[in-house]
C-alpha positions, 0 to 999 in steps of 0.5 A: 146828303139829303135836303132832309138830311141838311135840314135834320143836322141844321135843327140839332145846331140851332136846338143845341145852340140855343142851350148853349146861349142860354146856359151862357146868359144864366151865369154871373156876371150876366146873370139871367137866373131864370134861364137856367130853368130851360136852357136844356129843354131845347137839348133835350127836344133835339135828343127826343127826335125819333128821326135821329135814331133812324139816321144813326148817331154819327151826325148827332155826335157831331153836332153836339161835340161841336156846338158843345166845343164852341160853348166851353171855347166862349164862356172860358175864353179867359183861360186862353190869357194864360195858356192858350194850350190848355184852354183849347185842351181842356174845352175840347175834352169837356165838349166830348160831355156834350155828345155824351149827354145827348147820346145817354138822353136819347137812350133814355128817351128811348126805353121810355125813362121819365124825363124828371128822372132822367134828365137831372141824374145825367146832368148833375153826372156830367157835371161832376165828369169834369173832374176826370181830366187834370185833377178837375175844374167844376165850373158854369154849373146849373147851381152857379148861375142860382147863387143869389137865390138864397132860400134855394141854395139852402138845401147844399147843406145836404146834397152839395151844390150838385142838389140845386143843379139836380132840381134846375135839371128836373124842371127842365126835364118836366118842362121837355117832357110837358112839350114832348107829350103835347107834342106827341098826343096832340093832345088828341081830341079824337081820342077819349079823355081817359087816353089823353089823361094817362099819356099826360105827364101829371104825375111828373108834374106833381113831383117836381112841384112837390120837389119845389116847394120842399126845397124852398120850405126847407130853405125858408126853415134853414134861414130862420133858425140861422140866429140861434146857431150865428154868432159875431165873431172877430173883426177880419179885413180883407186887402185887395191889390190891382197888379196886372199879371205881367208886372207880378211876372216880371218881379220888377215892381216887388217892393211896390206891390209890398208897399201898397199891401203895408199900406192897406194893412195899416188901414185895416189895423187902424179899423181894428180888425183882428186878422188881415187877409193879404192876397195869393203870392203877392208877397213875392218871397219865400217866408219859409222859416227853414230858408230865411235862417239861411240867408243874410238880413239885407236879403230881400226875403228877409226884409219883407218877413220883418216888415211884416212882423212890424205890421203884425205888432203894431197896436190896432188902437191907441194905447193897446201896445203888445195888441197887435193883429194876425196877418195871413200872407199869401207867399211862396214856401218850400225846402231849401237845398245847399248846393256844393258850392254853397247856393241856396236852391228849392228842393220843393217849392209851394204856393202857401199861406203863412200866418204872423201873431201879433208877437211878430211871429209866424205861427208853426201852422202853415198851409201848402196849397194841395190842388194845383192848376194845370198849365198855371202851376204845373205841366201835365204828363212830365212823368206819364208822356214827357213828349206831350208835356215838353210840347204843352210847356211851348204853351204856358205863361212862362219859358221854364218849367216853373212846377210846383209841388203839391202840399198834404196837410189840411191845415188849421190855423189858431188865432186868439181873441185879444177880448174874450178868452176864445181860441178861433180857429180858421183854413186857407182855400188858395186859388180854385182849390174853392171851386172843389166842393171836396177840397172845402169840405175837407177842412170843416170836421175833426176825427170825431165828426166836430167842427173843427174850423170857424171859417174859411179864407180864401186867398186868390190871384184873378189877376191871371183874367183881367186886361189893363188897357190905357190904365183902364181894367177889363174884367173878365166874366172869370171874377164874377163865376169865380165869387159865385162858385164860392158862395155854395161852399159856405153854404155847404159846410155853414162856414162864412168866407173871407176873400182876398184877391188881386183885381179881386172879387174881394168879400166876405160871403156868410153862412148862408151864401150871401155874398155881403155888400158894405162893410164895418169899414173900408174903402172898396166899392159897397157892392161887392160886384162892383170890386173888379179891378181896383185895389183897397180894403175892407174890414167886418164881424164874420159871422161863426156858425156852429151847425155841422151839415150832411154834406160836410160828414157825408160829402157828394154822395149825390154828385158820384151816384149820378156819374155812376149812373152816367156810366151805367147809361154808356155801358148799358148802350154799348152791351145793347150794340153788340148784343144786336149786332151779335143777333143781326149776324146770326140771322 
């Protein structure tokens, strides 16, 4: 290898790594927003090198399938808290989108393709590659690092989130292809003015511009007309627990994580809230129907689902006997089996939310949780490659195979109004099944295009990524991105959400995205971000949206467009290599 050659492969790691670091600062909780607006110009300059299409593609590949491996390892460290199998695994696999992404530029570059054009189709692609491995994980998109800038966010209604990463794309496209030009004309001086205004990108310019201010014209539209279409409805209370992960696992401390959740729940009954949130799993029973008529009434599963009835009857306010609240409780469910021997064993086994009246019933409703987690609630491959799914069960959290199966119901929980003569009508999102736009939108509409849900809950244990060190909790940057990614659900489907999770970030996020500070009442910290491991409540009006959007009827059909262009690009490039190796051997 050249000196040349050295210096070429040292420029492509500190221009591939200075994206990496700034895609990193742009995200919560470091949130350098404006970052996101140039952090692919220095990938897009290295991929624009004409040198590197001389040299070949071996070196190019490498480099960014390396940085890119570093990239993914750092900013999802906190997976390895779980599995360090399938942190390695996963971000191995996603960097492979790196070179991809560089290889399919250049090409583009190449046949002369505008770079506004260019650039936003192959990212949002990208980003929605990540949903090819284990079932999907959208995660550190340029739309996420945008979530406070609320104007912006607006136009999720139509193209999803996928649309506010496709704009931050196409500036940065217009900013590389400014550079690009400049740098290739030199502006030109010796040449005649007409040559250097046909080599200058205005056009491109004029629509990013024009791309700009329609978004944040709309934006602007969508945020005024919110009070005709908002209105106040019930109070809802989210309760948050501060459990590490360990002392969950061990189910040693079970009725104490009971009683502090019995505690909160009084607080917020107190407060008036209507229906009372409970986090993911911590309950830490099986509340199905079918089991609990099967075991005895000194059994601890039964126990808690009494406890529970108790709390859902008590009366929010003083002389309102028989006015109790709804209570959504975060548990485990599943279809019961007797064994010969008459034990009672799981057949199935879900993570499910179950909804308790304030009759003390549970509601028929009940909600199994569809998108599994990889590693955190099943091991891949037991039925495709048994080998490969007994090794990766060496790396998990547990020394069993702790599967879980998956539910098929998008189901619609009912809650009536103890003031007006109203039925609302509300889904469950459990874990990460928020972080997939197409799982949210699911729930939104009926058969006949309506609005069938007035909001959204989601119930989640981020517990998994924080670390208790001498009583002292270290959040992991996981809390933050986790509530951000959220905020763009709402928007997409004009439907607020509740949260409610251990070490949290336990909110409500309105139908325009915004992630509230405050509340009616409560004693966690006012400014949501600042809800990182503690534990407490909070009560407040969410807010009912009746708008209907594009994106909930038609889903992210600007998402799939670009990874089928992605596609395209990579098929396009290999018939281009064997057409030309095909005509170099006949010469």
């Amino acid at each position: 290898m050249t000196t040349q050659d050295t210096r070429n492969i040292l420029r492509l790691f500190a221009a591939f790594a200075a994206s990496a670091v700034m895609l990193t600062l742009a995200q919560p909780p470091i949130g350098l927003w404006p970052l996101a607006w140039v952090a692919y110009v220095p990938f897009i300059l290295a991929c624009s090198s004409s040198q590197q299409e001389k040299k070949g593609s071996a070196p190019f590949f490498i480099v960014a399938y390396v940085v890119g491996s570093f990239y993914w390892l750092g900013n999802l460290y906190w997976i390895s808290y779980v599995t360090v199998g399938g942190w390695i695994s996963f971000c191995l696999y996603t960097a492979i989108l790196w070179p991809i992404l560089a290889l399919c530029l250049r090409w583009c570059i190449n046949k002369k393709i505008p770079l506004v054009v260019a650039v936003p189709i192959l990212i949002v692609g990208i980003e929605q590659s990540q949903g090819l491995f284990l079932g999907g994980f959208y995660w550190h998109h340029l739309a996420h690092s945008q979530y406070a800038n609320t104007t912006l966010i607006q136009t999720a209604d139509i193209f999803g989130a996928a649309g506010v990463s496709f704009l931050v794309a196409m500036v940065n496209g217009l900013v590389a292809e400014v550079i690009i030009s400049a740098k290739n004309l030199e502006f030109r001086i010796q040449n005649s003015e007409r040559s250097r205004i046909k080599s200058f990108p205005y056009f491109s310019i004029l629509i990013v511009v024009a791309a700009v201010a329609g978004i944040l014209v709309y934006g602007k539209w969508r945020i005024e007309q919110s009070d005709k279409y908002i209105t106040t409805g019930p109070m809802v209370a989210a309760v948050q627990t501060n459990i590490p992960q360990a002392v969950k696992q061990s189910f040693a401390a079970e009725e104490q994580i009971f009683d502090e959740l019995l505690s909160n729940n009084k607080q917020c009954t107190a407060a008036g809230a209507k229906l009372i949130v409970w986090p993911e799993t911590m309950v830490q029973a099986i509340l199905e129907p079918q089991v609990l008529r099967l075991i005895g009434d000194s059994h601890s599963y039964k126990l808690f689902d009494r406890a529970i009835s108790e709390q859902a009857l008590a009366p929010y306010d003083a002389g309102q006997a028989g006015k109790g609240s709804y209570i959504l409780v975060g548990a485990y469910g599943g279809s019961p089996r007797i064994e010969n021997n008459f034990d009672i064993r799981m057949a199935q086994k879900y993570n499910a939310a179950f909804l308790y009246k304030p009759d003390g019933n549970q509601t028929s409703e009940k909600y199994y949780k569809i998108h599994l987690v990889p590693f955190g609630e099943y091991i891949p491959f037991k039925q495709t490659v048994p080998f490969l799914h007994k090794l990766l069960l060496t790396f998990t959290p547990y020394d069993f195979d702790y599967t879980l199966d998956a539910g098929t119901e998008f189901t619609a929980f009912e809650m009536q109004s103890p003031t007006v003569s109203r039925t609302y009508k509300f889904s469950v999102m459990i874990c990460y099944e928020d972080a997939v736009p197409a799982m949210a939108r699911r729930f939104v509409l009926d058969e006949k295009g309506g609005k069938r849900i007035d909001w959204l809950v989601n119930i989640s244990n981020d517990g998994w990524f924080v670390r208790f060190k001498n009583d002292r909790v270290f959040a992991s940057s996981e809390l933050a991105q986790h509530t951000a990614i959220c905020a763009l659900r709402a928007v997409e489907n004009r439907l607020a959400v509740i949260r409610s999770v251990n070490t949290g970030i336990s909110c409500l996020i309105d139908t325009l995205g915004r992630i509230r500070d405050g509340y009616r009442a409560g004693n966690l910290p006012q400014r949501a971000f600042d809800r990182s491991g503690v534990t407490g409540w909070f009560a407040d009006t969410i807010p009912i949206d009746s708008r209907i959007t594009f994106f909930s009827k038609y889903g992210q059909w600007l998402d799939l467009s670009c990874q089928l262009c992605v596609v395209a690009i990579i098929i396009a490039q290999i018939a281009e290599r064997f057409i030309n190796r095909k005509a170099a051997k006949l010469k």
